[in-house]
C-alpha positions in Angstrom: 56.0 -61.3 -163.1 58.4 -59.2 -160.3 54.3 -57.1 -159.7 53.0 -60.3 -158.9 55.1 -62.1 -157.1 54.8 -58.8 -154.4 51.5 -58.8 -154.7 51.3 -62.6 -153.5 54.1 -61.8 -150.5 51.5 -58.7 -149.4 48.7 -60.4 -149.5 50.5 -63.2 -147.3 52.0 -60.1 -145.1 48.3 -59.1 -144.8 46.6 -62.5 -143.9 49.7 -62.6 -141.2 48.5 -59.4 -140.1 44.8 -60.1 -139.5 45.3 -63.9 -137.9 47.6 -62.0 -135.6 44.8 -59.2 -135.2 42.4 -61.7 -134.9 44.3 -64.0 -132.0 44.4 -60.5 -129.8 41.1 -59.4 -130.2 39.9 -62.5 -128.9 42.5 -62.6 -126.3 41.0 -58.8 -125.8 37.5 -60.7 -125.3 38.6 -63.1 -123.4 40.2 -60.8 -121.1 37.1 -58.4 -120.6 35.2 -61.4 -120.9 36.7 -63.2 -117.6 38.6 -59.8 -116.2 38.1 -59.9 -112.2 36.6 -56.2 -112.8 32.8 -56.3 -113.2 31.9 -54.6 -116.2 28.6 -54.2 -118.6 27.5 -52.1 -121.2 24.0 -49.9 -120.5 21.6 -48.9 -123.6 20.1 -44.8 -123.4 17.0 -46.7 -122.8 18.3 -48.3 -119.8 18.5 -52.3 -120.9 21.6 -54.2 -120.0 23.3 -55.1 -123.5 26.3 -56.8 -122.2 28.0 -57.9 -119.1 30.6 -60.0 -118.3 31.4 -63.3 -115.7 32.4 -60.5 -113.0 29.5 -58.3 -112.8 27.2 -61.8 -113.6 29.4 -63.2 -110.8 29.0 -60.3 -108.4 25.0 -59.9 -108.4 24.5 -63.5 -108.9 22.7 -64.0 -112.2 23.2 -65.3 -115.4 23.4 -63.9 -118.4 20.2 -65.3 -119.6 19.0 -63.4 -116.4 20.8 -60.6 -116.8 20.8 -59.7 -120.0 17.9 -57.6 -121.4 16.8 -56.4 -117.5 16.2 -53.1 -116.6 19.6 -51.5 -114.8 16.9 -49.3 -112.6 15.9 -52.5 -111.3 19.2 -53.5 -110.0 19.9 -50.0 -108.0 18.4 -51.0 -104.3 18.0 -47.2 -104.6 16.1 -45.9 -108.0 17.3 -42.5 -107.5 20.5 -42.9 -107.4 20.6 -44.4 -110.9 18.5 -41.6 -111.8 21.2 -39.5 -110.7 23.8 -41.5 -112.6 21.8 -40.8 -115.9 22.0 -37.3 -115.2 25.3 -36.8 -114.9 26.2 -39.0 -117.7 23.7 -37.1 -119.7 25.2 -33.7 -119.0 29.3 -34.6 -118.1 29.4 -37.7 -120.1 31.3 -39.5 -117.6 30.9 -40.7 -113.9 33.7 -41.2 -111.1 33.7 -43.8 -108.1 29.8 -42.9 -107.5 28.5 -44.2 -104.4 25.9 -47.0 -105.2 24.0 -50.3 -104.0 23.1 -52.8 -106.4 20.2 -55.8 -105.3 21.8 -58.8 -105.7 19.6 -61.6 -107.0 18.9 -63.0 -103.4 18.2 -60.1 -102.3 21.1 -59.6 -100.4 22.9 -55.5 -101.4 26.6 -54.7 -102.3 27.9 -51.9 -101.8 29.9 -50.4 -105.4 31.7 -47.9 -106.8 30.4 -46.9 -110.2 32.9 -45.8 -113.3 31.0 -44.8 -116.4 31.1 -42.9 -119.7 29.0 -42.5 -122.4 29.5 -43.8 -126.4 28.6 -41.2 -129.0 27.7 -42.5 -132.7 26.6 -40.1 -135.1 26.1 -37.6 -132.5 23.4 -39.7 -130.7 24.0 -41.1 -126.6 23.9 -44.9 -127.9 25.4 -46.9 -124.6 27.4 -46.8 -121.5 30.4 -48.4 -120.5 30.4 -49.0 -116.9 33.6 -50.3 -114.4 31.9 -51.2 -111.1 34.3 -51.5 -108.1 32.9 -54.0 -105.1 33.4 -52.4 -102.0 31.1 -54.2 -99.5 33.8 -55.3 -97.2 34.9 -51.9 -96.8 31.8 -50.5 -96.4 30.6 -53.2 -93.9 34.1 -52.1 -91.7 33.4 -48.9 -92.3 30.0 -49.4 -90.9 31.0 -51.3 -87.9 33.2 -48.4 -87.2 30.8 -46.4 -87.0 28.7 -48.1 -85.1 31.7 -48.7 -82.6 32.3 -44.9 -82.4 28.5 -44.4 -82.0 28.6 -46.9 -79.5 31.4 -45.6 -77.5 30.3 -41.7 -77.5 26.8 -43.6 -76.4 28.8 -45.3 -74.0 30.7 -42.4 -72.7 27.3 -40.3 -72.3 25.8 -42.8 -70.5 28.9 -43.0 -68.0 28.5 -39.3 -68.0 25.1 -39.2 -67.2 25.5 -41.7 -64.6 28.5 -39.8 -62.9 26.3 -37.1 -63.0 23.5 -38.4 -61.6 25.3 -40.1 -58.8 27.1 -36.4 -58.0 30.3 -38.7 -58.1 33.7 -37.0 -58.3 37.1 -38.6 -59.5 40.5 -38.1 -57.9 43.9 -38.9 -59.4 46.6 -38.9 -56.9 50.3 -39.4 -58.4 52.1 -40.6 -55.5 55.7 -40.2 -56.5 55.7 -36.2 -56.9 52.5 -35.1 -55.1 50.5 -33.9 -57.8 46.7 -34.4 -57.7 44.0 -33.9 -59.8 40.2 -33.9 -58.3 37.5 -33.5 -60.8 34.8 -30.1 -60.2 31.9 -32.8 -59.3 34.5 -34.0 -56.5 36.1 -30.3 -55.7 32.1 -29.7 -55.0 31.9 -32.8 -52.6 35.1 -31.6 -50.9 33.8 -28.2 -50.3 36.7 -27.1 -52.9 36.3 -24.0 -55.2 37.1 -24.5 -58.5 40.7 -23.7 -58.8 41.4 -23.6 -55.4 44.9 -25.3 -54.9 44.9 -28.6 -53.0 47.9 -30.1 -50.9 47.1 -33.9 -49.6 48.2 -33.3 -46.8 45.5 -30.4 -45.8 42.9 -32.9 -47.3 43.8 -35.6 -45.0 44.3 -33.1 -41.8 40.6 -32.8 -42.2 39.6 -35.9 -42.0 38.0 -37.1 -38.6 41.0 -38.2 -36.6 39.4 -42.1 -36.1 39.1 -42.6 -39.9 42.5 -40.9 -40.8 44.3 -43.7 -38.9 42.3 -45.9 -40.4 43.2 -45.1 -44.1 46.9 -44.9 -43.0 47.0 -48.6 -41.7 44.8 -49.8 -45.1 47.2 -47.8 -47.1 50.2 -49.3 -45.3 48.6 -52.7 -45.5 48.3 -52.3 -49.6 51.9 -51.2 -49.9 52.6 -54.1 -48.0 50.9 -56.5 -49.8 50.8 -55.6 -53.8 48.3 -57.8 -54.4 45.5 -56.3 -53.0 44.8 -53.0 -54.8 41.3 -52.1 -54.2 40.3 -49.8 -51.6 36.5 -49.1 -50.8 36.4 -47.2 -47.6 33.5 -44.6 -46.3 35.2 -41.9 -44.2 34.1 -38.8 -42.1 35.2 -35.1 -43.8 34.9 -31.8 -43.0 34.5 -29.7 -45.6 36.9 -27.3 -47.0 34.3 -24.2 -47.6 31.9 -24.8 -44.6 33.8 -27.4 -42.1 30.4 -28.9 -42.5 30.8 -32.7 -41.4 30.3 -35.3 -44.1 30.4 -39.2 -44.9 32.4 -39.5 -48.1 32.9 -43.1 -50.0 36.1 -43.5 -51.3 36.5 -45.9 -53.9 39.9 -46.8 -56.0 43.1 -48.6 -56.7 46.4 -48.1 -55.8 49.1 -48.8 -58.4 52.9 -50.2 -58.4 55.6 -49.1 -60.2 58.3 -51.7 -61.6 59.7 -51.1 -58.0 57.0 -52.1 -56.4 56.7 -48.4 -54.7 53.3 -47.1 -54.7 53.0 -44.6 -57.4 49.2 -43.8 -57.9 45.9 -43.9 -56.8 42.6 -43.2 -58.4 39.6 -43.5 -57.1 35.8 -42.2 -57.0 34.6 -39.4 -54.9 31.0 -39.6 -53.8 29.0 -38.2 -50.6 26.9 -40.4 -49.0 25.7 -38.6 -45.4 22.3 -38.7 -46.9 22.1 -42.3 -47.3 24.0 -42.7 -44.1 21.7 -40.8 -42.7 18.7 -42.6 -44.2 19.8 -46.0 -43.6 20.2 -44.8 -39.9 16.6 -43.6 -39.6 15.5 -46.6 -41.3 17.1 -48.9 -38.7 15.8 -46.3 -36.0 11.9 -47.0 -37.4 12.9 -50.5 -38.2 13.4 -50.7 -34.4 10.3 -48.6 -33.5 8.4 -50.9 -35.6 9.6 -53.9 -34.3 8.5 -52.8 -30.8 5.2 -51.3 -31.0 2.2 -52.1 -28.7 0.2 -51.7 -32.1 0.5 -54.6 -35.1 2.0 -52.7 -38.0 1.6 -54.3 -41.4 2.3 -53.8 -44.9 0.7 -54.2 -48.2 0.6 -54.4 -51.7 -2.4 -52.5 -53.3 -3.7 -56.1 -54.0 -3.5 -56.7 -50.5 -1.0 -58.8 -50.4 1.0 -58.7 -46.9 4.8 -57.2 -47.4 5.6 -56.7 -43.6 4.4 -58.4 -40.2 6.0 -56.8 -36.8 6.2 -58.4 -33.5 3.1 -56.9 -32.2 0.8 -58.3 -35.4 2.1 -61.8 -34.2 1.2 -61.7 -31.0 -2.4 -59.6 -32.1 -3.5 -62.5 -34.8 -1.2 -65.2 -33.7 0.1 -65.6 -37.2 4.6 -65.5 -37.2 6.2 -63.1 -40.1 6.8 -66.0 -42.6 3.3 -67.2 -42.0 1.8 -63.9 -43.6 4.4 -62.3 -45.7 3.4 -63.2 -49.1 -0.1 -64.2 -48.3 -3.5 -62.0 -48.4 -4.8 -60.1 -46.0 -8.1 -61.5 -46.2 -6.5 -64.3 -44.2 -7.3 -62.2 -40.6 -10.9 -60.4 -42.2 -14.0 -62.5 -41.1 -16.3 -63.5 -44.4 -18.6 -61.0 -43.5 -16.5 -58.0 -43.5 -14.5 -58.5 -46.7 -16.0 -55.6 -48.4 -14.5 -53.5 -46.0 -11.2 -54.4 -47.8 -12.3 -53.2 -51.3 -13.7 -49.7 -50.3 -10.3 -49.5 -47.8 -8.0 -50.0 -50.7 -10.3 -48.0 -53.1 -9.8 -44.8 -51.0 -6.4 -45.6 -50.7 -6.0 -45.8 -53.9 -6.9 -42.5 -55.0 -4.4 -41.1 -51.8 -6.9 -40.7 -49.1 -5.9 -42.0 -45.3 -8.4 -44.0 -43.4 -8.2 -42.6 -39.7 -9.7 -44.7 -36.7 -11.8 -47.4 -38.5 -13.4 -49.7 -36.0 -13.9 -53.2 -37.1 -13.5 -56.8 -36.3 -10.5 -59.2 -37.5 -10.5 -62.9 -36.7 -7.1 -64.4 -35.2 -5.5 -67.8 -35.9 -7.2 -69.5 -33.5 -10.7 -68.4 -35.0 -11.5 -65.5 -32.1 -12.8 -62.3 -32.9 -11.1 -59.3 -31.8 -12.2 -55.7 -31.8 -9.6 -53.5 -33.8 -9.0 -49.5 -34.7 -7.2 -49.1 -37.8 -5.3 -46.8 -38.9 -4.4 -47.3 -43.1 -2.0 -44.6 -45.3 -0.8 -44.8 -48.5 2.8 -45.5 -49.2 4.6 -43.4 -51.6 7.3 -43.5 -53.2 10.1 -40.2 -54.1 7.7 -39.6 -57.0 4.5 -39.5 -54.9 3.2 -42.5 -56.6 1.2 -45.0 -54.5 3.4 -48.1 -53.9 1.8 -49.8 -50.9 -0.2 -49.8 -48.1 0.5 -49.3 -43.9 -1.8 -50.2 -41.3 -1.5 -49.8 -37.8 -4.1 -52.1 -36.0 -4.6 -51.6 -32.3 -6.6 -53.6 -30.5 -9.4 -52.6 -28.8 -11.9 -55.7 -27.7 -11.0 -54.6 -23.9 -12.4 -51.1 -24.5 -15.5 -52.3 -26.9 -15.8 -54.6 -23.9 -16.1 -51.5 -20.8 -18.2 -49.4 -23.3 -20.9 -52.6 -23.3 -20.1 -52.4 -19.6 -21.0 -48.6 -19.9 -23.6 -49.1 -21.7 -25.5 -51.8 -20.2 -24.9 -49.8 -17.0 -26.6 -46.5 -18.4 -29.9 -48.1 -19.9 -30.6 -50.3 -16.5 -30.0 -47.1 -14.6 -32.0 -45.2 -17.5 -35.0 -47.9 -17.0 -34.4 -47.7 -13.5 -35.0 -43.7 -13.3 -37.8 -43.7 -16.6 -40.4 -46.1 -14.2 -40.4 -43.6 -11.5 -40.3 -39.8 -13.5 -43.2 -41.5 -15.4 -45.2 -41.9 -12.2 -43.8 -38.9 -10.7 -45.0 -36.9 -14.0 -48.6 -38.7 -14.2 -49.4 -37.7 -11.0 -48.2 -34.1 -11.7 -50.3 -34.1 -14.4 -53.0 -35.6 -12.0 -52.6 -32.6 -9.6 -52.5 -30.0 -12.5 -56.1 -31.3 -13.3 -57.0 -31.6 -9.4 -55.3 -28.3 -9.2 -57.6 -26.0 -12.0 -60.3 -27.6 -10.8 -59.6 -25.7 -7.4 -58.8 -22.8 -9.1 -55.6 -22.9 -6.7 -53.7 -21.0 -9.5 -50.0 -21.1 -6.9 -50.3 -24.9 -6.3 -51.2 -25.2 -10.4 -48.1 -22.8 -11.2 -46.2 -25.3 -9.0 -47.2 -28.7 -10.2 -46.1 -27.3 -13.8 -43.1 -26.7 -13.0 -42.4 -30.5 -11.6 -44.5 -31.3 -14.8 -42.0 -29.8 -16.9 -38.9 -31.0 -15.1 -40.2 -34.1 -15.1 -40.0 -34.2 -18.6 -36.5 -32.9 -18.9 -35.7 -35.7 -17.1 -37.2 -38.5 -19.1 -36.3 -36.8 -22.3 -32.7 -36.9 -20.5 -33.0 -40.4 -20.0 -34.6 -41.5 -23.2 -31.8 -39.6 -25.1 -29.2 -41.9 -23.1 -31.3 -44.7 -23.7 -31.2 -43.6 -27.7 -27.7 -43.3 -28.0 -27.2 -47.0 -26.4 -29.5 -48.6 -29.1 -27.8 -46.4 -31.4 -24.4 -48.0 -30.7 -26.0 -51.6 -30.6 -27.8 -50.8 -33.7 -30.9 -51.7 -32.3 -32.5 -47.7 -33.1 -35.8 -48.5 -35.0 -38.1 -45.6 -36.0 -42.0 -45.8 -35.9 -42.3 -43.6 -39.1 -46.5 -42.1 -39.4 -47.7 -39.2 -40.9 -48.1 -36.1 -38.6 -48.1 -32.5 -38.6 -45.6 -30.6 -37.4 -47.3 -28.1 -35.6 -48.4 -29.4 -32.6 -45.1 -31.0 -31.8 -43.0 -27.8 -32.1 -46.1 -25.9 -30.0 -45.6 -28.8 -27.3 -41.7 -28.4 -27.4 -42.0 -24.5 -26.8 -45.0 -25.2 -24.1 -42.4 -27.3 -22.4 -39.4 -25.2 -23.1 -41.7 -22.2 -21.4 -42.0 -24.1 -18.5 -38.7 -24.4 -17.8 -38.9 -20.7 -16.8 -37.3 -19.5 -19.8 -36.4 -15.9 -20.3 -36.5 -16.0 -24.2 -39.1 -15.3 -26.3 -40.2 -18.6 -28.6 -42.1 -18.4 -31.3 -42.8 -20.4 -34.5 -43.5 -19.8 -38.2 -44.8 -21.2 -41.2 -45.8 -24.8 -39.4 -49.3 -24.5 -39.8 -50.2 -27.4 -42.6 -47.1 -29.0 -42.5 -47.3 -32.8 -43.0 -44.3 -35.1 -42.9 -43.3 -38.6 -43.0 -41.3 -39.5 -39.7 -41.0 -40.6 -36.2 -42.9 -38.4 -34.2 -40.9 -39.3 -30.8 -37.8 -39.2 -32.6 -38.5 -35.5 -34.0 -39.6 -34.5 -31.1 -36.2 -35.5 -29.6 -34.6 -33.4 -32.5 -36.3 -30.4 -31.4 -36.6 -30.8 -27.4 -32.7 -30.7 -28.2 -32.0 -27.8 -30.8 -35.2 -25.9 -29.1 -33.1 -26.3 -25.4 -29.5 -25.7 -26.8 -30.9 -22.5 -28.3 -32.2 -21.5 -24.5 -29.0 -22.5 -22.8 -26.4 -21.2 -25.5 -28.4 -17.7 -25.4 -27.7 -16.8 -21.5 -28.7 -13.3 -22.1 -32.2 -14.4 -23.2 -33.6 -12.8 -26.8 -35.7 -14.6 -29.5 -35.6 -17.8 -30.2 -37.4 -18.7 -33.8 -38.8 -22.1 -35.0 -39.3 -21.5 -39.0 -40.6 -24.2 -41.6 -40.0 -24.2 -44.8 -41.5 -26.4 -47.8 -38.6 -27.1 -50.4 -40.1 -28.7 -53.3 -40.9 -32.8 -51.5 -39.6 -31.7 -48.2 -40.1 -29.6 -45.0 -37.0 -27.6 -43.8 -37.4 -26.4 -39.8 -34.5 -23.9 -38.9 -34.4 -23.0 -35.5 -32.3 -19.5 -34.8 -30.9 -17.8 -31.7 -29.4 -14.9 -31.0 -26.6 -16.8 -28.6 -23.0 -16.9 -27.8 -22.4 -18.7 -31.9 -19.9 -21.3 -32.6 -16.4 -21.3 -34.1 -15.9 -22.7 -37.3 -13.1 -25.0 -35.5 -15.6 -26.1 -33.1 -18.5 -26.5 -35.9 -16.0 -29.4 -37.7 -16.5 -31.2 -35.0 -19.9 -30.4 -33.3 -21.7 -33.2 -33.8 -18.9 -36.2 -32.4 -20.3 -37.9 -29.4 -19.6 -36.2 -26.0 -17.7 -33.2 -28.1 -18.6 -29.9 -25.8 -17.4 -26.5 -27.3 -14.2 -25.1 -26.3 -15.4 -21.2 -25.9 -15.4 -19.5 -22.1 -18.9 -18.3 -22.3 -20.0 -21.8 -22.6 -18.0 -23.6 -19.8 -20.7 -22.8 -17.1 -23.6 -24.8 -19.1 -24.0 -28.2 -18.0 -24.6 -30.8 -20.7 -22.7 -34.1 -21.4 -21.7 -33.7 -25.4 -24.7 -36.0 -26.6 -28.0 -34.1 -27.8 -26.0 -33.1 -31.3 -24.7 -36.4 -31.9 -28.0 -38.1 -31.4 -29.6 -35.0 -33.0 -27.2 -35.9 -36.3 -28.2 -40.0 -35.9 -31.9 -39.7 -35.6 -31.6 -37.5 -38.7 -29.3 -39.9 -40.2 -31.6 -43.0 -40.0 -34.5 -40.2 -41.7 -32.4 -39.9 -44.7 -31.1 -36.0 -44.0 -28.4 -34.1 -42.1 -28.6 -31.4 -39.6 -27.0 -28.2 -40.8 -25.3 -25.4 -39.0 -24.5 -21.5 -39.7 -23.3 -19.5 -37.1 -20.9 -17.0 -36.2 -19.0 -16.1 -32.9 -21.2 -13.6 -31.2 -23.9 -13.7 -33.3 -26.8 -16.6 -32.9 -27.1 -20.2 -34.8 -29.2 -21.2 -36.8 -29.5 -25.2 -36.6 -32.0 -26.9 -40.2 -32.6 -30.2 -41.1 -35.2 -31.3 -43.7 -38.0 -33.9 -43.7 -40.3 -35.6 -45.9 -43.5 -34.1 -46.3 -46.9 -35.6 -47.3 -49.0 -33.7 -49.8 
């Protein structure tokens, strides 16, 4: 009875026991359950088995959502959970590793990852994982970082620009004397690098002007506390070279509790150069401003940045009248293309050098002009704008039509009579043979001849004014080339030449081209040769067939040409500038009308000659098969 009566009081003992067991296991549960630390349980495979309100909490899901996922698919980085694996797999426990788990909106936290592995049987059958959120932290962590990053950034950029401004700094503790200039500023100073500095030898060698004026600002601010700031530009002369500089000083002067002065920092920076710049600019400001000639500026659309005095009173338009508008406001409708191959060389760097043209004023006249049009650059060489001097030269067109009307009625004038004169030469030669009166013949060929040099004189002035009228027409035929140049030479002969001519390769040569204009051509090179060869020698007339053209070269054995003078040879009225040459006559002309003719026949003269040596003059024309 005593056996069962125990029996009964253990068996109540025990069902004491396990109610009590029971009450803390689920207040175990209920404390992983809803503990604030997010935890979950991991399979081998991977598959979330269990987690509770924290972690579900945490990443935002529920456990319907959670529950049975993929733990790779949580990690916003795969690797790392790879990583986890492996260490688990091979340590059996992780420590505070470094994670990122995707919460379910996407948005990342930033965890701390505890985990260990449960072994049954020998067998890896789960995790247990303790996952610490540590997003604010990292976020501040971040943000420091990004401050320090930001302030070395910072600092390097205020470094850079220190250096690139050559600026120096200067600390100046007022109350014992000490001061501190930084190397860029030692260099602006003319300091060496450790070279001791007194203030009172840095001021002594200031200009004397400025010095008195820093004392009386400096007296001012320890007068008045409330203004601190100095910015002052004051002539130096520098400590290694006594060399004479402007040097900006820029700083504050600080109080103590006293109200004493006790510091003053400040920048250090030379600016002579842009002294001196801004100095030269006013000076060419000024020279612009009071030019004869309208200066003007551009954009490379053509858009007007500058006007000076002398453009307003040229086109009769004020500054803010044209700045900002085009330029095509002063070109006349028919000479707007000129605009577009200007800026097009200008473009590409070229400079346009005396360019004769016409520009319309406000009122609607017409004015002559000569321009002159560069590119503006800037430090870097690139092309930034456009200048154009403009002079204006209707006066001067106007006395060259003057000229020019002048020299072809005189030309007509003198061509009537030296035709008659030379037709009744001819007349006498004729009357002459018939006589067999071979002195008188002899005679009336040489008036024949001059005669002709005369008209052909004439008629080359009387070419070159049609020429600048652009009134020169050419009577173009087909004619062989042989009996001109054998007239030429006849002619040339006449003269009383002491040179042998002769000609080569003419016979059967055909071309396409003004017969009185070729014969100009030649009359010309064929009587340079004779007069730039005063020694005499041979003279050769050569042609040439080059595939569809004739070349004629005519060679002496003269005084030659420069290669300075040759640049320029065939300008109007350019003579020579060689000492054998400045006793024979001649006005500058026959080249330049030679190089026109040719022009207007589609080729070029050529040249190739040396100093002491002979010329040799070519052109080329088209020949008829």
């Amino acid at each position: 009875m005593d056996a069962l009566k125990n029996l009964l009081e253990r068996i109540e003992l025990l069902e004491a026991e396990k109610d009590r067991l029971s009450r803390r296991v689920a207040d175990l549960d209920d404390f992983v359950e809803n503990a604030p630390l997010p935890l979950r349980w991991v399979s081998a495979s991977g598959t979330i088995i269990w987690a509770n309100q924290a972690e579900l909490d945490m990443l935002g899901y529920t456990k319907e959502e959670y529950i049975g996922s993929s733990m790779n698919n949580h990690h916003a980085d795969p690797k790392a959970y790879e990583k986890i694996l492996a260490l688990l797999k091979s340590d059996g426990s992780v420590q505070n590793f470094a994670a990122s788990l995707r919460r379910k909106d996407g948005s990342v936290k930033h965890v701390l990852i505890t985990s260990n592995v449960v072994i049954e049987n020998g067998e890896f059958v789960r995790t247990r994982c303790f996952t610490k959120d540590i997003s604010d932290i990292y976020e501040k962590d971040e943000r420091r970082k990004r401050l320090l990053q930001q302030l070395e950034e910072s600092e390097e950029r205020l470094r850079l620009a220190v250096d690139s401004t050559k600026m120096g700094t200067c600390d100046w503790d007022m109350q014992t004397g000490a001061i501190h200039i930084s190397q860029e500023g030692r260099k602006v100073l003319g300091l060496t690098a450790h070279e001791k500095i007194e203030v009172d030898s840095l001021l002594a060698r200031l200009d004397e002007a400025d010095r008195r004026t820093l004392e009386q600002k400096m007296q001012t601010f320890i007068n008045n506390p409330s203004g601190r700031h100095l910015d002052i530009n004051l002539r130096f002369y520098r400590v290694n070279d006594n060399s004479l500089r402007w040097i900006r000083f820029r700083g504050t002067l600080y109080f103590s509790f006293q109200n004493n002065p006790s510091r003053f920092v400040a920048s250090i920076l030379d600016i002579t150069d842009a002294k001196l710049a801004k100095e030269n600019d006013a000076r060419l400001a000024a020279i612009i401003q009071s030019s004869n000639d309208a200066i003007v500026g551009k954009t490379l659309e053509g858009y007007v940045t500058s006007w000076n005095t002398a453009a307003e009173r040229m086109f009769g338009y004020k500054e803010e009248e044209m700045v900002g508008q085009s330029i095509l406001t002063i070109i006349p409708e028919d000479r707007k293309d000129e605009e577009d191959f200007i800026l097009s060389r200008l473009r590409t760097g070229e400079s346009v050098e005396h360019f004769e043209t016409k520009r319309v004023t406000k009122s609607g006249q017409l004015i002559d002009v000569s321009l002159r049009i560069s590119p503006i650059k800037d430090s870097e060489g690139n092309i930034i704008g456009i200048s154009k001097i403009a002079r204006d030269i209707t006066e001067k067109k106007q006395e060259e039509q003057r000229k020019n009307d002048f020299v072809t009625m005189v030309s007509h004038e003198i061509k009537t009579p030296m035709t008659s004169i030379l037709a009744y030469a001819q007349l006498l030669s004729k009357h002459l043979k018939t006589n067999n009166d071979g002195k008188g013949l002899l005679m009336s060929s040489k008036v024949e001849a001059q005669s002709k040099k005369v008209i052909n004189m004439v008629q080359d002035y009387l070419s070159i004014s049609r020429l600048e009228e652009g009134k020169l027409e050419l009577q173009k035929e087909a004619f062989e080339l042989h009996p001109l140049i054998a007239e030429v030479i006849e002619d040339a002969i006449l003269l009383g030449s002491k040179h042998r001519i002769t000609y080569t390769g003419c016979d059967n040569v055909i071309v396409q081209a003004d017969r009185n204009k070729i014969g100009q051509v030649l009359t010309n090179l064929i009587g340079n040769a004779v007069k730039y060869s005063p020694l005499g020698g041979d003279i050769t007339v050569q042609c040439q067939k080059v595939g569809s053209r004739a070349k004629i070269s005519i060679r002496d054995m003269g005084i030659g040409i420069s290669e300075r003078d040759q640049e320029k040879l065939f300008n109007r009225f350019y003579r020579v500038n060689n000492e054998k040459a400045r006793n024979i006559s001649g006005f500058g002309i026959g080249l330049y009308l030679i190089a026109e003719i040719l022009r207007h026949h589609n080729s070029s003269i050529q040249v190739d000659s040396k100093e002491g040596e002979g010329s040799v003059f070519s052109f080329e024309l088209d020949l008829i098969e």
